[in-house]
Backbone as XML, in Angstrom:
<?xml version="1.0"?>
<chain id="A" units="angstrom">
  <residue number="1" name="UNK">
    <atom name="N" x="-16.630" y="-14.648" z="-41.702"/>
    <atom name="CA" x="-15.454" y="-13.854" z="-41.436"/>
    <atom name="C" x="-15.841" y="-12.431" z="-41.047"/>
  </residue>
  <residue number="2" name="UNK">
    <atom name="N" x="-16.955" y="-11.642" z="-41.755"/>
    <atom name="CA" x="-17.182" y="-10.653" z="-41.235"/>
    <atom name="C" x="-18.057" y="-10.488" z="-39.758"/>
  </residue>
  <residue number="3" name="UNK">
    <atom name="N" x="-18.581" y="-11.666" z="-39.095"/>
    <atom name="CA" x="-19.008" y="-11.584" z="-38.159"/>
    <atom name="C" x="-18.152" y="-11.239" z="-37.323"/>
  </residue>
  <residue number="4" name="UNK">
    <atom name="N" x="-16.937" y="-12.427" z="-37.589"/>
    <atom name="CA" x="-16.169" y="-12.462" z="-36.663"/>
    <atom name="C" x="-14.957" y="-11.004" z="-36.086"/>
  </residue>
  <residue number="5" name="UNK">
    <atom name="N" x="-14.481" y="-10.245" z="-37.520"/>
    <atom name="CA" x="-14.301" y="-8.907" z="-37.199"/>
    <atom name="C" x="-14.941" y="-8.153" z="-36.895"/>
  </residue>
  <residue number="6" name="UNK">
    <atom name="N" x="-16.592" y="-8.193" z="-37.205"/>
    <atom name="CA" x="-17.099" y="-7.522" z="-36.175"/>
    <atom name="C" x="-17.065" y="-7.404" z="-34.607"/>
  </residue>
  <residue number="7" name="UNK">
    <atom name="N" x="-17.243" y="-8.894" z="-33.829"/>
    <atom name="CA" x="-17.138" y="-9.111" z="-32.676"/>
    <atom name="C" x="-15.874" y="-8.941" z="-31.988"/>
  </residue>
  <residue number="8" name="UNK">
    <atom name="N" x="-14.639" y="-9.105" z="-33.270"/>
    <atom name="CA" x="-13.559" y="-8.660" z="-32.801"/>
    <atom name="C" x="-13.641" y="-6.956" z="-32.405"/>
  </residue>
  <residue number="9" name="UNK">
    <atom name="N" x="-14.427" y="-5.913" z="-33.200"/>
    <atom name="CA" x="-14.288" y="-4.867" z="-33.075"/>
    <atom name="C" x="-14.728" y="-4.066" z="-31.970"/>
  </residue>
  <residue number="10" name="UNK">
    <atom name="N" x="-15.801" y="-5.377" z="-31.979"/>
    <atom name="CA" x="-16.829" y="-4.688" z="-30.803"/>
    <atom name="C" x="-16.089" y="-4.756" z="-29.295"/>
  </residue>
  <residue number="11" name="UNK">
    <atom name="N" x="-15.422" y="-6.240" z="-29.162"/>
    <atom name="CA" x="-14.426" y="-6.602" z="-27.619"/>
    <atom name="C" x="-13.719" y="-5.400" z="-27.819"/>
  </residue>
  <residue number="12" name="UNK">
    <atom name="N" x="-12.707" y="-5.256" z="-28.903"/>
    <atom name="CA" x="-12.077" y="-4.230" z="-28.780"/>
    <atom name="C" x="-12.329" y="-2.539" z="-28.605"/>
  </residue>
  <residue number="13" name="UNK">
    <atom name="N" x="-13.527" y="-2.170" z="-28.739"/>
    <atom name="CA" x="-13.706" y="-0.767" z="-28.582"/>
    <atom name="C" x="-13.966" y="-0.634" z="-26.653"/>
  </residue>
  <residue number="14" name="UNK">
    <atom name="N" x="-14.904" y="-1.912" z="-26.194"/>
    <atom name="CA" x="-15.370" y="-2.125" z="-25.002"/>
    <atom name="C" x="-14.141" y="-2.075" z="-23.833"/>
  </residue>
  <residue number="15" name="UNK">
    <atom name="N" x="-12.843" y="-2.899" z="-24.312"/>
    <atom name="CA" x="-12.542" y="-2.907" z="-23.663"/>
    <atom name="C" x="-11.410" y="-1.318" z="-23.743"/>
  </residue>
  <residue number="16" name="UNK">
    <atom name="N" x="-11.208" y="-0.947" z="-24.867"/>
    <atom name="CA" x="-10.353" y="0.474" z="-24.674"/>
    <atom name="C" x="-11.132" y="1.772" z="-24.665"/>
  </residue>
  <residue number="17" name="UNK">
    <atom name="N" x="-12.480" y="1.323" z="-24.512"/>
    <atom name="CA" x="-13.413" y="2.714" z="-23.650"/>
    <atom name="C" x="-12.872" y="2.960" z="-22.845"/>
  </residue>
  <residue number="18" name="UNK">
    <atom name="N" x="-12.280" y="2.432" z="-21.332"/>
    <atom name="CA" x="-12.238" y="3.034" z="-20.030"/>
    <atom name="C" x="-10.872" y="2.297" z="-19.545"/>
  </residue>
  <residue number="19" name="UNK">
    <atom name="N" x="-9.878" y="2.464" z="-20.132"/>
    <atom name="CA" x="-8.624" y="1.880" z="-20.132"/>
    <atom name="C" x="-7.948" y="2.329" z="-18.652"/>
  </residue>
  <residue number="20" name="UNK">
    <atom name="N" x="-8.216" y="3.498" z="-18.303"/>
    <atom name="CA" x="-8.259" y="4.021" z="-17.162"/>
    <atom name="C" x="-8.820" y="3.660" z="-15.665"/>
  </residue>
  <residue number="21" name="UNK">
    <atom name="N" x="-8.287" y="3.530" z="-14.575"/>
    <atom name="CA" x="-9.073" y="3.176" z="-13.516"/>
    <atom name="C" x="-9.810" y="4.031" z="-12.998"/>
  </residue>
  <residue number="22" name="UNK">
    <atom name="N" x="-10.853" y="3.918" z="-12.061"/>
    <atom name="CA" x="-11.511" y="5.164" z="-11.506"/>
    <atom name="C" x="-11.117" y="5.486" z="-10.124"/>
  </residue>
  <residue number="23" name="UNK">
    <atom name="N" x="-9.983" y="6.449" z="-10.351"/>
    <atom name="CA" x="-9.187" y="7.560" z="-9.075"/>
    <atom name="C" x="-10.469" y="7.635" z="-8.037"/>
  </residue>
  <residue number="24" name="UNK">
    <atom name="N" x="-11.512" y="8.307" z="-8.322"/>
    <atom name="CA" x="-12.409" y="9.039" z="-7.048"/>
    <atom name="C" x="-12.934" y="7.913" z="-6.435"/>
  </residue>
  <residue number="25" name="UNK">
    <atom name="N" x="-13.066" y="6.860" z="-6.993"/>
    <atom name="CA" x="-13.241" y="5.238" z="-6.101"/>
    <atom name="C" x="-12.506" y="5.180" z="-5.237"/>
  </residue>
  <residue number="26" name="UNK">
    <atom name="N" x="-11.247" y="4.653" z="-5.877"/>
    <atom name="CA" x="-9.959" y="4.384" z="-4.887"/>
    <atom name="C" x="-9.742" y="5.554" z="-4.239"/>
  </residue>
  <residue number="27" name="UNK">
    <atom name="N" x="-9.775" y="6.574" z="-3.841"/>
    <atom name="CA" x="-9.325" y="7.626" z="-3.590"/>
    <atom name="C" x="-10.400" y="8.090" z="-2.171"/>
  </residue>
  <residue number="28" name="UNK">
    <atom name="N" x="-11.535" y="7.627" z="-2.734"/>
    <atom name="CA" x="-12.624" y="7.618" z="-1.669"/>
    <atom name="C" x="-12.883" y="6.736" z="-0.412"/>
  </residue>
  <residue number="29" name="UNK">
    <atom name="N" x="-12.218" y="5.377" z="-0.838"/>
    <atom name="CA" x="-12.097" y="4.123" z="0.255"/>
    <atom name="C" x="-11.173" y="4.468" z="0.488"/>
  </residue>
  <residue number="30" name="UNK">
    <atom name="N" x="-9.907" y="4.772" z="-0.153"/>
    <atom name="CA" x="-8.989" y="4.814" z="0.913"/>
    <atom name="C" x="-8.615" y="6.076" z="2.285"/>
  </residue>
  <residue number="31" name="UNK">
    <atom name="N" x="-9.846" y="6.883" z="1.529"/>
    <atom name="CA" x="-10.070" y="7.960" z="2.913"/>
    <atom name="C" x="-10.998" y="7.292" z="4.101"/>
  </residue>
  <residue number="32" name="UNK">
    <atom name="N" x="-11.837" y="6.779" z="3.730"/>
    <atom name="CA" x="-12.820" y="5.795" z="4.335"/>
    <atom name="C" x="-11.900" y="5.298" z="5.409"/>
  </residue>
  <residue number="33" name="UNK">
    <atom name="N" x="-10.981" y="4.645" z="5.017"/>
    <atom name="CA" x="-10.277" y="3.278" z="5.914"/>
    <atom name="C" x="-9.325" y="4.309" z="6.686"/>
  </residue>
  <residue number="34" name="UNK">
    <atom name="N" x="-9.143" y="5.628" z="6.256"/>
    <atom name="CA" x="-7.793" y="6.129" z="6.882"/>
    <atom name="C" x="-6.569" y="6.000" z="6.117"/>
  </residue>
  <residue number="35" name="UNK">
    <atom name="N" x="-6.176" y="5.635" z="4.957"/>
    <atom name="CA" x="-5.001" y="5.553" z="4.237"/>
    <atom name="C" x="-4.503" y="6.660" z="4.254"/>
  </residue>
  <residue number="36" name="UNK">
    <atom name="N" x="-5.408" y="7.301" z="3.504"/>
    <atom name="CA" x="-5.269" y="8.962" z="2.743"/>
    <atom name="C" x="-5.969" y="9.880" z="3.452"/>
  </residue>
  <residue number="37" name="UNK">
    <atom name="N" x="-5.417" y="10.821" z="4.093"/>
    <atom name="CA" x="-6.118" y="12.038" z="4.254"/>
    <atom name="C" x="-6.675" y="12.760" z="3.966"/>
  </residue>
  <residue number="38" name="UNK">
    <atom name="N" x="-7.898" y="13.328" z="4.403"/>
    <atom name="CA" x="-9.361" y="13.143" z="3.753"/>
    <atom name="C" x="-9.496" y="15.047" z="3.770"/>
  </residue>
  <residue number="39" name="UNK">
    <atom name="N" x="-8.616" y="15.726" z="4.256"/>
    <atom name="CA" x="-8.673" y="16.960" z="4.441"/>
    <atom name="C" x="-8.241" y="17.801" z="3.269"/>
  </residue>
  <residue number="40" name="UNK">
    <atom name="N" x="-7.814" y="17.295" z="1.953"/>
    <atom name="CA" x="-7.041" y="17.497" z="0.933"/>
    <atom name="C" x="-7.567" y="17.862" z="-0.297"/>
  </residue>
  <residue number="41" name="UNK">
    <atom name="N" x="-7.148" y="19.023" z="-1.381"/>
    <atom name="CA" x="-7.909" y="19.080" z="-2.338"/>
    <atom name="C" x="-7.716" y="17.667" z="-3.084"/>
  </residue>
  <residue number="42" name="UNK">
    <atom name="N" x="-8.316" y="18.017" z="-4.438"/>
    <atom name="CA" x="-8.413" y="17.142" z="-5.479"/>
    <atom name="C" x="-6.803" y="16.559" z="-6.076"/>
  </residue>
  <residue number="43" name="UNK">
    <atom name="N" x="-6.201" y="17.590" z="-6.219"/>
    <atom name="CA" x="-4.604" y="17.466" z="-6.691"/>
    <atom name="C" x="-3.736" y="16.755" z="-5.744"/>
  </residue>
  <residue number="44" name="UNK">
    <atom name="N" x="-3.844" y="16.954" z="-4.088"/>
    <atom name="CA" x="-3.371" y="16.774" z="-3.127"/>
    <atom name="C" x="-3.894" y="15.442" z="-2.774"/>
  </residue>
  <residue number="45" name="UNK">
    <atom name="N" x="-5.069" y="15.175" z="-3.418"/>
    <atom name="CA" x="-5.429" y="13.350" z="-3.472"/>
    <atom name="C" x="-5.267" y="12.592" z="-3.998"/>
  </residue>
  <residue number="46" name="UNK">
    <atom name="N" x="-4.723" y="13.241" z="-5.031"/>
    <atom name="CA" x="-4.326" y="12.815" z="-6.339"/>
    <atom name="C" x="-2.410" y="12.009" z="-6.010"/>
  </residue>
  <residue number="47" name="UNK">
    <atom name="N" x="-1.934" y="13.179" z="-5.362"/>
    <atom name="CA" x="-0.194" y="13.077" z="-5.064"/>
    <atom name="C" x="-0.462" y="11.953" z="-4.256"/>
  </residue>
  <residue number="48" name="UNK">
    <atom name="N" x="-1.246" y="12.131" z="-3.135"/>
    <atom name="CA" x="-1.166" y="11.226" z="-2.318"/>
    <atom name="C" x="-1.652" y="9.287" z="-2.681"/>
  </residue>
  <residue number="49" name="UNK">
    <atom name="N" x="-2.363" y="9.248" z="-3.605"/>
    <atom name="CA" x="-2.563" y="8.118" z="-4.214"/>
    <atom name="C" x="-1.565" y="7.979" z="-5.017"/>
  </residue>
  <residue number="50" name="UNK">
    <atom name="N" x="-0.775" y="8.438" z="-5.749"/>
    <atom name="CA" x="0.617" y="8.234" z="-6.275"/>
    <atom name="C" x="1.642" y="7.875" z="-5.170"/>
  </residue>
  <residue number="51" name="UNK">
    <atom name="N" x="1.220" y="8.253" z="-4.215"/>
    <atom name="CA" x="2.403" y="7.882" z="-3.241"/>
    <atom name="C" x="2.012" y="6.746" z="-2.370"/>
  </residue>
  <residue number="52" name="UNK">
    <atom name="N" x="0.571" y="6.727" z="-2.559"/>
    <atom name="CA" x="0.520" y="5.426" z="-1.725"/>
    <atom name="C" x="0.484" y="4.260" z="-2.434"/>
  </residue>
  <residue number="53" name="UNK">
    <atom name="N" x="0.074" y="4.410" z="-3.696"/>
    <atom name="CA" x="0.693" y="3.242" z="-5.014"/>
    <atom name="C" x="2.261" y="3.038" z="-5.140"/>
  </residue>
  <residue number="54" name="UNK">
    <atom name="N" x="2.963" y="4.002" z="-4.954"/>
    <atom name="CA" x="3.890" y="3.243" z="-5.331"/>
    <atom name="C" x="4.884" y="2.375" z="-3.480"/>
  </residue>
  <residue number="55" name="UNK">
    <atom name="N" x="4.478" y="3.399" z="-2.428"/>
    <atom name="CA" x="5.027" y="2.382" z="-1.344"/>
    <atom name="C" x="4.257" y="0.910" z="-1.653"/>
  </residue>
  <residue number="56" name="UNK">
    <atom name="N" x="3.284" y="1.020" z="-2.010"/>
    <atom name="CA" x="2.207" y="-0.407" z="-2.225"/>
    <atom name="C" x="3.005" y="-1.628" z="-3.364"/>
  </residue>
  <residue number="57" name="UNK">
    <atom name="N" x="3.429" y="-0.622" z="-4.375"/>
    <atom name="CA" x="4.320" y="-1.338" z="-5.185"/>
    <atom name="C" x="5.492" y="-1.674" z="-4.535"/>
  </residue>
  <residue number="58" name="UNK">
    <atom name="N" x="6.090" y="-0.674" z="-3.813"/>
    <atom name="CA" x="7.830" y="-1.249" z="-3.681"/>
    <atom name="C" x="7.784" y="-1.829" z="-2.749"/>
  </residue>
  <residue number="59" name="UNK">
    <atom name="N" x="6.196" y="-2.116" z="-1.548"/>
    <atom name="CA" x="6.674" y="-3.209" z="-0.743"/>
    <atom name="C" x="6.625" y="-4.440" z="-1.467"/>
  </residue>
  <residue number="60" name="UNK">
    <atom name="N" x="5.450" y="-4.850" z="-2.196"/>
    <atom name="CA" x="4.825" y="-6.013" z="-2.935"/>
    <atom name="C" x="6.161" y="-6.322" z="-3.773"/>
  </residue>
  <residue number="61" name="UNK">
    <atom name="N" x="7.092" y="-5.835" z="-3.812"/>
    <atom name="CA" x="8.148" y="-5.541" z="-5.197"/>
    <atom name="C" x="9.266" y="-6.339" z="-4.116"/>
  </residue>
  <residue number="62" name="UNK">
    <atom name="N" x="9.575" y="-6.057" z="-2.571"/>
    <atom name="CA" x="10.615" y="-6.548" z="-1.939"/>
    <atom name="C" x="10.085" y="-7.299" z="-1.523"/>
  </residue>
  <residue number="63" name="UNK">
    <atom name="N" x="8.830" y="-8.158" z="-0.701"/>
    <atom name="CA" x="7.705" y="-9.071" z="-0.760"/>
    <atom name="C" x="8.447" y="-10.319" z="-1.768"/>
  </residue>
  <residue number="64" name="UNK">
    <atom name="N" x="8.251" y="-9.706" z="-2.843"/>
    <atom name="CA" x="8.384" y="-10.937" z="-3.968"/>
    <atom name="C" x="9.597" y="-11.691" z="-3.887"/>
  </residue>
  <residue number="65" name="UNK">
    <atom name="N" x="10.554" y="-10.342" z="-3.735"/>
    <atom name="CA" x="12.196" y="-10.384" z="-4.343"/>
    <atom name="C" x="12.820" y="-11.375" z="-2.899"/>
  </residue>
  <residue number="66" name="UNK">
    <atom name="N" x="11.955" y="-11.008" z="-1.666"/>
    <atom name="CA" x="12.623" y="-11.914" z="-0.204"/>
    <atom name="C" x="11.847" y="-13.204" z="-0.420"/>
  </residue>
  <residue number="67" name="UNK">
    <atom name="N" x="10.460" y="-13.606" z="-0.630"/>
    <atom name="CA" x="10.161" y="-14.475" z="-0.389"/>
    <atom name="C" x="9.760" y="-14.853" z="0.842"/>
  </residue>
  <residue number="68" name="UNK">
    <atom name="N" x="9.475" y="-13.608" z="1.986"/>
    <atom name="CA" x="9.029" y="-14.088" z="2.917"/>
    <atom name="C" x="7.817" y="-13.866" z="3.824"/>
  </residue>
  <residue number="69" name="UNK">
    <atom name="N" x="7.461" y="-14.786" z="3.817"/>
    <atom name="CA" x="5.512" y="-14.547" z="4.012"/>
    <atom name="C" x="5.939" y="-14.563" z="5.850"/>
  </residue>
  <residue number="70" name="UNK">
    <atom name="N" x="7.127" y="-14.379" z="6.872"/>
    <atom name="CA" x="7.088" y="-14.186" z="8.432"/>
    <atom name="C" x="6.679" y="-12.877" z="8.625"/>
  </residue>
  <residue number="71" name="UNK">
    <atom name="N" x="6.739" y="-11.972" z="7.529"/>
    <atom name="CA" x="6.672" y="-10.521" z="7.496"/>
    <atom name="C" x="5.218" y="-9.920" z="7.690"/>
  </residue>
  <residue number="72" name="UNK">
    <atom name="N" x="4.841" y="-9.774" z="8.619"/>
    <atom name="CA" x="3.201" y="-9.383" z="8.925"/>
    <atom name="C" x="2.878" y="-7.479" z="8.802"/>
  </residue>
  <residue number="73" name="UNK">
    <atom name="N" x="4.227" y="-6.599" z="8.492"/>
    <atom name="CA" x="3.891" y="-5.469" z="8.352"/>
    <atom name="C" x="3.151" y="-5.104" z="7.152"/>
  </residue>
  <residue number="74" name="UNK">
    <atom name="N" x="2.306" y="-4.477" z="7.604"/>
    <atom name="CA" x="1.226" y="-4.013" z="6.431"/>
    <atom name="C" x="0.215" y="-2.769" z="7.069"/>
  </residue>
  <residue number="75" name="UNK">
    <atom name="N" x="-0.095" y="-2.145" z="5.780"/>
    <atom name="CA" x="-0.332" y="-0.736" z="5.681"/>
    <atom name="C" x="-1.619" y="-0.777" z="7.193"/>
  </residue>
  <residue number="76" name="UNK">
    <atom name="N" x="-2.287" y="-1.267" z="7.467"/>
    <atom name="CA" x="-3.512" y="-1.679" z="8.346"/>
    <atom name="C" x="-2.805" y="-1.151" z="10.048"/>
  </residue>
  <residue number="77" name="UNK">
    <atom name="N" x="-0.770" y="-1.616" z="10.464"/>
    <atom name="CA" x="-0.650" y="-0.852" z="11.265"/>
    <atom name="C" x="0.040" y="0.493" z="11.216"/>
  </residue>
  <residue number="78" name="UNK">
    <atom name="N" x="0.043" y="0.878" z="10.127"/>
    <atom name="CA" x="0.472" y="2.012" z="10.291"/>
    <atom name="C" x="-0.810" y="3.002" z="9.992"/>
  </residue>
  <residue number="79" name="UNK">
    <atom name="N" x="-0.739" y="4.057" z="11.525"/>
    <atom name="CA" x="-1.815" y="5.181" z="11.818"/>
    <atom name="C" x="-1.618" y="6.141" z="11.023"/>
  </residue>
  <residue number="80" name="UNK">
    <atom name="N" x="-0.809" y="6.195" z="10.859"/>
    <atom name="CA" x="-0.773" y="7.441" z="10.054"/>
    <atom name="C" x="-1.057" y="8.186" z="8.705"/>
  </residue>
  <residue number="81" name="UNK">
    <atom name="N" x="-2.150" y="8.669" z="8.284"/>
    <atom name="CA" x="-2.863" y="8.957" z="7.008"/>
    <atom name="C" x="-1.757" y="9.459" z="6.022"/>
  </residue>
  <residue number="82" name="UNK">
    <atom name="N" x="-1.866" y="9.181" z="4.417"/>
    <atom name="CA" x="-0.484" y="9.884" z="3.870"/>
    <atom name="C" x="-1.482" y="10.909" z="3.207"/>
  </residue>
  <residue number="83" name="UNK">
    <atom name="N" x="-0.611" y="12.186" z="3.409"/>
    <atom name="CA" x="-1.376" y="13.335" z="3.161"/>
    <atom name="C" x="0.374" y="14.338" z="2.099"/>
  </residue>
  <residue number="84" name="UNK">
    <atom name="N" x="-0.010" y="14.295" z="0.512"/>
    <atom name="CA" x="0.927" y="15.213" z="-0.294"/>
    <atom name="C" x="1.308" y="16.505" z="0.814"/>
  </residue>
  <residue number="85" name="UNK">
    <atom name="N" x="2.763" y="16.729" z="0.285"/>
    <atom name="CA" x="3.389" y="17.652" z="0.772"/>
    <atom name="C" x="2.453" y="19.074" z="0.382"/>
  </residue>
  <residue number="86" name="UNK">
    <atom name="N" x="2.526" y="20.023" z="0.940"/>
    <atom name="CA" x="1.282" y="21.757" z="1.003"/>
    <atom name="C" x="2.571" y="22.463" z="0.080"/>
  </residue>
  <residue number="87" name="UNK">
    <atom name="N" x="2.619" y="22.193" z="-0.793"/>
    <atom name="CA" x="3.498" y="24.019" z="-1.227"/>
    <atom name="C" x="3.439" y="25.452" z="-0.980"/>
  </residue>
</chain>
């Protein structure tokens, strides 16, 4: 029994070390590919991955809700980099 809370303890610390994803990854390919605009501070890459997560969500979100796979728009034609609003 005490092995076994051990190994329980151990999965559990491993996996809530880094519960977090790593932003400067994603944040870095998606300048790579052109998503995100690559001209931007840190904060301003930051907005802009919030904004491109959630169009990502609310298409995948109406995606689901239509059911229809005739729909070929996807982020790949649209040129245009999303770059946070400059205050």
């Amino acid at each position: 029994m005490k092995f076994v809370s051990f190994l329980f303890a151990l999965f559990s610390s491993i996996i809530f070390a880094n519960p977090l994803p790593n932003d400067e990854k994603l944040i870095s390919s998606l300048i790579e590919r052109g998503v995100i605009c690559g001209n931007q501070t840190f904060e301003e890459n930051q907005k802009s991955l919030q904004i491109y997560l959630s169009k990502r969500f609310n298409k995948n979100n109406k995606a689901d809700k239509s059911n229809n796979t005739s729909n070929k728009n996807d982020t790949t034609t649209n040129k245009q980099c999303i770059s946070a609003s400059k205050k």
